[in-house]
VEXDREN-2710 file (C-alpha; in Angstrom, 1 decimal):
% VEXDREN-2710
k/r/px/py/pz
1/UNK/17.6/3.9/26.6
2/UNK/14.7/1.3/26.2
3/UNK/15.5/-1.1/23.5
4/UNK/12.9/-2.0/20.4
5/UNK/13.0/-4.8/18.6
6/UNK/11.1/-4.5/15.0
7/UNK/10.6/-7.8/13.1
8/UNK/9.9/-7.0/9.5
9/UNK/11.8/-4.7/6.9
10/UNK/9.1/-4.4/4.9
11/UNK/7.4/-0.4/4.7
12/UNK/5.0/-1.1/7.8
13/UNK/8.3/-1.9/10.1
14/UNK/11.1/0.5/8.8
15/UNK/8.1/3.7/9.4
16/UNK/7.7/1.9/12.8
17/UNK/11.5/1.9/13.3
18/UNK/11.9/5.4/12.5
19/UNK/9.6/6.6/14.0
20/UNK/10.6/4.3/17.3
21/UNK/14.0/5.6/16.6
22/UNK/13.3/9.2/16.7
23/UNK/11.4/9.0/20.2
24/UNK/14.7/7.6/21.7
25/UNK/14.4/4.1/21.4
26/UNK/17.6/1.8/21.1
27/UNK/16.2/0.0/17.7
28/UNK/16.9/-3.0/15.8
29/UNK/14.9/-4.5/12.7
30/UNK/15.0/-7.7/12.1
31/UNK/14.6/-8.1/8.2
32/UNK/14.8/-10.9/5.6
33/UNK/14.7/-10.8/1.9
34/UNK/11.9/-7.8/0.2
35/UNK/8.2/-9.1/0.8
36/UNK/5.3/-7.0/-0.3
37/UNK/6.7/-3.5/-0.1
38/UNK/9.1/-4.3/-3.1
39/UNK/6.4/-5.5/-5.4
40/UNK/3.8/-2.7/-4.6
41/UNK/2.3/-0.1/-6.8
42/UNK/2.8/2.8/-3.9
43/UNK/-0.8/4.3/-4.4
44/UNK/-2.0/6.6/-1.5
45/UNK/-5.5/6.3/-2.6
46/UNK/-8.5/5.9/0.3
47/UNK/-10.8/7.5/-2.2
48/UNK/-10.3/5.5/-5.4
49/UNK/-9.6/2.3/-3.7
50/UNK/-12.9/2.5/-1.2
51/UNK/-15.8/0.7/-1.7
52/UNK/-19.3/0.5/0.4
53/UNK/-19.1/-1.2/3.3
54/UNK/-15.2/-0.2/4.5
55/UNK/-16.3/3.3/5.8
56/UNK/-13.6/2.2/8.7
57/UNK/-11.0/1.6/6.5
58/UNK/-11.6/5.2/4.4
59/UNK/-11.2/6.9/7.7
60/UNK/-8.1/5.2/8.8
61/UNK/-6.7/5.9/4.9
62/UNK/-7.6/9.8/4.7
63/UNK/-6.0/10.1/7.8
64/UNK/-2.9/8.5/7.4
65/UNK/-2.8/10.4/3.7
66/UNK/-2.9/13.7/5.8
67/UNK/0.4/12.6/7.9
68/UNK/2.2/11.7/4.4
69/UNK/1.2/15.2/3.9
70/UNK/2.4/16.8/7.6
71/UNK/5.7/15.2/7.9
72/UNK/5.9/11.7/7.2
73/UNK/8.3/12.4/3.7
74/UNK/10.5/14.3/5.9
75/UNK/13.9/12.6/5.1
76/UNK/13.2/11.0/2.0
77/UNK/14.1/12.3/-1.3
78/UNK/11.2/14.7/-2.9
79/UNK/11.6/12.3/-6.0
80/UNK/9.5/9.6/-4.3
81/UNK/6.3/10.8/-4.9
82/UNK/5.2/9.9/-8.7
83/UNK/1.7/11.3/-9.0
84/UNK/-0.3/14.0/-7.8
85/UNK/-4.0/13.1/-8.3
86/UNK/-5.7/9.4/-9.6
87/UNK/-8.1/9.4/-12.2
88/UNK/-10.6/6.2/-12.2
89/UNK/-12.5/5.2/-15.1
90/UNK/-14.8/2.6/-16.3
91/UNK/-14.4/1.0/-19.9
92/UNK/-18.6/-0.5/-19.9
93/UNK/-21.7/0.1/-18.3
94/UNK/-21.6/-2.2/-15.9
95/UNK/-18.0/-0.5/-14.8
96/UNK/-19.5/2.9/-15.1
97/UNK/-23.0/2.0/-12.3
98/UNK/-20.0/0.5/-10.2
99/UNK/-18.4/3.8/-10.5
100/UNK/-20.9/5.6/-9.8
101/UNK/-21.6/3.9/-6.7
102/UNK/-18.8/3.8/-5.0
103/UNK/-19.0/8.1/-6.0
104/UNK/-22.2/8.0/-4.0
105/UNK/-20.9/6.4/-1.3
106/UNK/-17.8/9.0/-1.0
107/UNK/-20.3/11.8/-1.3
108/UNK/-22.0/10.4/1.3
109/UNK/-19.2/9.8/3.7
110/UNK/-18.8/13.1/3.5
111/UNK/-15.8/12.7/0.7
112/UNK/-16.9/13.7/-2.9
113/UNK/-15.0/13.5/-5.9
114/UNK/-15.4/14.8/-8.9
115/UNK/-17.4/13.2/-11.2
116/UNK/-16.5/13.6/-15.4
117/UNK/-18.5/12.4/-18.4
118/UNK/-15.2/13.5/-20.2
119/UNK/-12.8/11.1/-19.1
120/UNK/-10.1/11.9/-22.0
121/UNK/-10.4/15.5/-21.4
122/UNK/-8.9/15.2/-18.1
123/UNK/-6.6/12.4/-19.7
124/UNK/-6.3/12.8/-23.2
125/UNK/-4.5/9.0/-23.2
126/UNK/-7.3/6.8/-22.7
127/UNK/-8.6/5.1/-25.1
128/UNK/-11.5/6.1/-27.3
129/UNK/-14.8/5.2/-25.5
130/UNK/-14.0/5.7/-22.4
131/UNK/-16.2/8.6/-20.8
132/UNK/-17.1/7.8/-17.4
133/UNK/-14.8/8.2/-14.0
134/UNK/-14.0/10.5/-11.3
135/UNK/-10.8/12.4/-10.0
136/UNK/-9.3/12.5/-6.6
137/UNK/-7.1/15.6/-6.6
138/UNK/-5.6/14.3/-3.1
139/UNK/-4.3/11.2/-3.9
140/UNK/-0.7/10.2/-4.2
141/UNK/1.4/8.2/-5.5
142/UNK/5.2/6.9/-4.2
143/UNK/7.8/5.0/-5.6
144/UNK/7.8/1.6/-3.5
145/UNK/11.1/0.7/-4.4
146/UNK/12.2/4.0/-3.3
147/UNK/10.6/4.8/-0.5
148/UNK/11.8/1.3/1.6
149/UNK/15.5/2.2/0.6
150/UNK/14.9/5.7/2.0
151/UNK/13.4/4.8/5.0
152/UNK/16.4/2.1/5.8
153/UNK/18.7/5.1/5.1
154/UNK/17.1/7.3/7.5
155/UNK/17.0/4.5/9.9
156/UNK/20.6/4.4/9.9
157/UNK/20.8/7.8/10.2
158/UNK/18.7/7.3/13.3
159/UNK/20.8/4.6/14.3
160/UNK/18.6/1.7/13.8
161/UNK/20.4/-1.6/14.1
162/UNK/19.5/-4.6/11.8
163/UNK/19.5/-8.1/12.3
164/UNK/19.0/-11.0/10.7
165/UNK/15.2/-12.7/10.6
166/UNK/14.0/-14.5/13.2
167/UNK/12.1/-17.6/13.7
168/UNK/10.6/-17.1/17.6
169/UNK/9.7/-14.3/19.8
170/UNK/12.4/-15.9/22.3
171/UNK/15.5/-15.1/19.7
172/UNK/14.2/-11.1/20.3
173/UNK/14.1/-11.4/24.2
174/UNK/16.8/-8.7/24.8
175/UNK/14.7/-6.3/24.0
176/UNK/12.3/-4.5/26.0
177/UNK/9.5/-4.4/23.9
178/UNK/8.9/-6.4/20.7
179/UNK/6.9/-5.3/17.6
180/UNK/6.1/-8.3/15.3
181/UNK/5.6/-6.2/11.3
182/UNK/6.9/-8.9/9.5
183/UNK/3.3/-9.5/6.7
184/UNK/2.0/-13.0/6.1
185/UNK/4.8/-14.7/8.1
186/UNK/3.0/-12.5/11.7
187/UNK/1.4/-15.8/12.5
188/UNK/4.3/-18.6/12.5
189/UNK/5.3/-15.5/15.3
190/UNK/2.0/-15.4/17.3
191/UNK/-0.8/-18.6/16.7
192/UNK/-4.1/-16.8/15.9
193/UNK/-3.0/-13.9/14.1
194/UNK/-6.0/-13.9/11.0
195/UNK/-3.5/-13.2/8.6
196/UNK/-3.6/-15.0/5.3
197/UNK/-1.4/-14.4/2.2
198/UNK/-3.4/-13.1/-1.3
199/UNK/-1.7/-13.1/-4.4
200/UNK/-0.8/-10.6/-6.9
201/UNK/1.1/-10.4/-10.1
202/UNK/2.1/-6.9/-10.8
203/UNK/4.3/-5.7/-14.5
204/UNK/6.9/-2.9/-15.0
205/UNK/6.6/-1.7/-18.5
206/UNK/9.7/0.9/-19.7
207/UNK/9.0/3.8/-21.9
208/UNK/10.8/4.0/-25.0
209/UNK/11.7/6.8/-27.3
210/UNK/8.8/7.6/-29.5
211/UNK/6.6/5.7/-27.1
212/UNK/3.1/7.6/-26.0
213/UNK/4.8/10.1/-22.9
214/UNK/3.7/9.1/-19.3
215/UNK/0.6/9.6/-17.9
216/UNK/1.2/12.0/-15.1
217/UNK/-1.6/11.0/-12.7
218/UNK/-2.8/7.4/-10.9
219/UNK/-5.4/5.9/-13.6
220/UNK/-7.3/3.0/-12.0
221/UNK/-9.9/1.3/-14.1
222/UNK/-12.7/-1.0/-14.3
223/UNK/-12.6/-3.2/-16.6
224/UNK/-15.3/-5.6/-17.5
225/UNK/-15.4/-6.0/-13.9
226/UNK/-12.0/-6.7/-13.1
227/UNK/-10.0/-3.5/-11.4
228/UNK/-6.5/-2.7/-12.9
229/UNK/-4.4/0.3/-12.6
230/UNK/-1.4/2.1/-14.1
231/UNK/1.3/3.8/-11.6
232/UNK/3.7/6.2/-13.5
233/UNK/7.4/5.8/-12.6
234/UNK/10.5/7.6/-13.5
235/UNK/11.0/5.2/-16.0
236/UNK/7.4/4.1/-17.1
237/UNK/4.8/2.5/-15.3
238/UNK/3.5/-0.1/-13.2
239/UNK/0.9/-2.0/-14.0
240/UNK/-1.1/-4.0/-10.9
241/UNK/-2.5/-6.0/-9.6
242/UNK/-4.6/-9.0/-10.0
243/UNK/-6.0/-11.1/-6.7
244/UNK/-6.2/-13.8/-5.8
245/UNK/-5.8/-17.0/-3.2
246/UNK/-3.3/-19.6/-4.1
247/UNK/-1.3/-20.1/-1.0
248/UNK/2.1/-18.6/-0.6
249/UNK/3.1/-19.1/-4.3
250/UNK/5.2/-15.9/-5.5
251/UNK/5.4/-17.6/-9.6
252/UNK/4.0/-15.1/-11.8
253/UNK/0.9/-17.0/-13.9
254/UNK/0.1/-16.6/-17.5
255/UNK/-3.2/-15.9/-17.1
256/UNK/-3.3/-13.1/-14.4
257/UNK/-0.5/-11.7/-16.4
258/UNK/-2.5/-11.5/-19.9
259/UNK/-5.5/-10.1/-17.9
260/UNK/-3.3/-7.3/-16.5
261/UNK/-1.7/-6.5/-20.1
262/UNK/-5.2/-7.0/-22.0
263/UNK/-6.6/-4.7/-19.8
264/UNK/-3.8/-2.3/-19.1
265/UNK/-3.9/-2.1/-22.9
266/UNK/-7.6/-1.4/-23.0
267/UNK/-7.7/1.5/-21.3
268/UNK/-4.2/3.2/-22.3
269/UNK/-3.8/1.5/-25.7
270/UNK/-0.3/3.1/-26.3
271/UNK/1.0/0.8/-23.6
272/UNK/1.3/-1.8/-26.2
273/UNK/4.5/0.3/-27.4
274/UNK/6.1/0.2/-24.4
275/UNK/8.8/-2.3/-23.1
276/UNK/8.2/-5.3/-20.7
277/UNK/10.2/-4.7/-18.5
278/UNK/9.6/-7.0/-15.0
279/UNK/6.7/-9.1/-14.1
280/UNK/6.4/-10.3/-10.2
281/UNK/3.9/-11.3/-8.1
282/UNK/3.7/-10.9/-4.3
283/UNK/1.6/-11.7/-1.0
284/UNK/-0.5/-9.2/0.9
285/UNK/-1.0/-9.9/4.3
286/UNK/-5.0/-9.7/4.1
287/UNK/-7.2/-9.8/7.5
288/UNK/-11.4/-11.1/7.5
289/UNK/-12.4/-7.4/7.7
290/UNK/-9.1/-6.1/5.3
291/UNK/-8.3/-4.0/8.5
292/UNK/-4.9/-4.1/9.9
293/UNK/-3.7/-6.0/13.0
294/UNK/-2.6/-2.5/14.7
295/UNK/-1.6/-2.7/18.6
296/UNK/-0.6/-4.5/22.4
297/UNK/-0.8/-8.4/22.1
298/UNK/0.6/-8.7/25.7
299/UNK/2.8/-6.9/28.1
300/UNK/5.9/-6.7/25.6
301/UNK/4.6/-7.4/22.1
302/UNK/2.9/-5.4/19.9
303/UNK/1.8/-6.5/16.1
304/UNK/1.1/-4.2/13.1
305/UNK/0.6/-6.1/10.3
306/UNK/-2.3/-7.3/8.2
307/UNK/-2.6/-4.1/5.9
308/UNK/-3.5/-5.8/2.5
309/UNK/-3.7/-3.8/-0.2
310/UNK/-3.0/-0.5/1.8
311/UNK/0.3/-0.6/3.3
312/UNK/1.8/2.2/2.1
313/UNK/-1.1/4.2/2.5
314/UNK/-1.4/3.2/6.0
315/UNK/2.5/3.7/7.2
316/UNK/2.3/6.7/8.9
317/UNK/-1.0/6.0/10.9
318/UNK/0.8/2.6/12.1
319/UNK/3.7/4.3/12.7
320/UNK/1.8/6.5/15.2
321/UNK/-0.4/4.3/16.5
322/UNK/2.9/2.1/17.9
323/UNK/4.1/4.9/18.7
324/UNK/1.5/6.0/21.2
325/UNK/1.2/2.6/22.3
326/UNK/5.2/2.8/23.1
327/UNK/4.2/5.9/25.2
328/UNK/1.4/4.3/26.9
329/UNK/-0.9/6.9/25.3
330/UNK/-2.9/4.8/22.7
331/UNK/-5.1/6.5/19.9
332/UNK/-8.6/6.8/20.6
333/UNK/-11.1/4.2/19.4
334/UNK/-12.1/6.3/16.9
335/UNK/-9.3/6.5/14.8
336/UNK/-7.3/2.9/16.3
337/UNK/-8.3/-0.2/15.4
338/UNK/-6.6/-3.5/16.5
339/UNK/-8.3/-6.4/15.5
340/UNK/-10.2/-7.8/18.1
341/UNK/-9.2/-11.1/17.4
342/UNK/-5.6/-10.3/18.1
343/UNK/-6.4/-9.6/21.6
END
């Protein structure tokens, strides 16, 4: 049995693992303490979260969307998923032209959604004012939280190994093939990688008894330019996610935090009501192009890392796109895309 050695615990190497494991591969992930993954908001959203100018990252999104659909929750608890459908709205003018832009570029890509002057019809919660969005029925949402303890336990179920983090591709070298997945910490790994860490602060706010109920779809908003958006929970709702450069400091700041409650607050007002419950702050693992580092670096490494902002979405695409690279059958150019600088 060919042995695979996974660096990274994050979502991006347990999908990898399992789906390593369940080809026959002897696996073992070598994880440290919760990056990203435990800080995400867990949106499956190519629609709401495209913009002009990525049509190669909207492709790469609605298809990895489809294989959350076709198998990808198979062995993790139905509960996971949150949301059924997003609902993005814009609080001024300005908001509502960016809106409608990015609209006009889905409708164009061959991807409409459906465009509302009625924003608190479709969500009677928003605030008063707000009128202008657009709805993508397809969209999901996931517990982050989880989803990453699922996949571990069906990993083990698998019989995935773990290990303890490692420092150099040399402390991995009894395994036949290596796949560094390990986020912002890919380069210290392999010199060159153009990976770079981008901070976010994301909230957990905890409904209460007598508290407005919980918004039962995705809302994303515009907000006076900046983007925020509220992720419901079992519990309540998540609250993300500002951006932002500032090295690799994980400390929550005041300001991105007020930003994120003033306009949480704006666009659900009865989120005031609510309790705060966690604030965090984590690094995405952001490439030039915000297109993942996905493929063969030399004869026994492979890299996948470098998803930003979409690794959930993008699991199950890098999870098959290793896997066909395992099998010496790699994905079309079409639909696979390794940065070219990390050849």
């Amino acid at each position: 049995m060919p042995a695979l050695a996974v660096i990274g615990g994050g979502v991006i190497g347990l999908s990898v693992a399992r789906r390593a494991a369940a080809d026959g591969w002897a696996v073992r992930v070598h994880r440290a303490e919760p990056g990203a993954s435990w800080v995400a908001g867990g949106m499956l959203a190519p629609h709401s979260e495209g913009w002009p100018g990525e049509e190669r990252l909207l492709r790469l999104g609605l298809a990895s969307l489809e294989l959350w659909k076709q198998g990808f929750l198979d062995g993790l608890p139905p509960e996971v998923v949150t949301a059924r459908e997003s609902l993005v709205v814009a609080v001024d003018r300005a908001d509502a032209a960016d809106l409608k832009t990015v609209g006009e570029w889905l409708s164009a890509q061959g991807h409409p959604v459906t465009l509302t002057n009625a924003a608190r019809d479709v969500e009677p919660l928003l605030a008063q004012g707000i009128r202008h969005g657009f709805v993508a029925e397809t969209e999901l949402a996931v517990d982050n939280r989880a989803v990453v303890e699922a996949l571990a336990a069906h990993c083990e179920r698998l019989g995935v190994q773990w290990a303890p983090a490692v420092g150099d591709l040399t402390e991995t070298h009894s395994a036949d093939v290596t796949v560094i997945a390990n986020g912002i910490d890919a380069p210290s790994l392999w010199p060159g990688l153009p990976i770079r860490p981008v901070k976010g602060e994301v909230l957990r706010l905890r409904w209460r008894r007598g508290c407005m109920p919980l918004p039962q779809r995705v809302i994303r908003a515009r907000v006076h330019g900046r983007q925020v958006y509220m992720v419901p929970r079992e519990d309540g709702v998540v609250v993300g996610a500002t951006q932002y450069e500032h090295g690799r400091d994980t400390a929550p700041a005041v300001t991105g935090v007020r930003e994120l409650l003033d306009d949480a607050c704006a666009v659900l007002p009865g989120l005031g009501e609510y309790e705060f419950a966690e604030c965090s702050a984590g690094l995405r693992p952001m490439t030039t192009d915000n297109l993942p580092l996905v493929g063969r670096l030399d004869a026994r490494t492979l890299v996948a890392a470098g998803h930003g902002r979409s690794g959930f979405l993008l699991a199950p695409w890098t999870a098959e796109a290793i896997a066909a690279e395992l099998r010496g059958e790699p994905l079309p150019e079409t639909a696979y895309m390794a940065g070219a600088s990390a050849r």
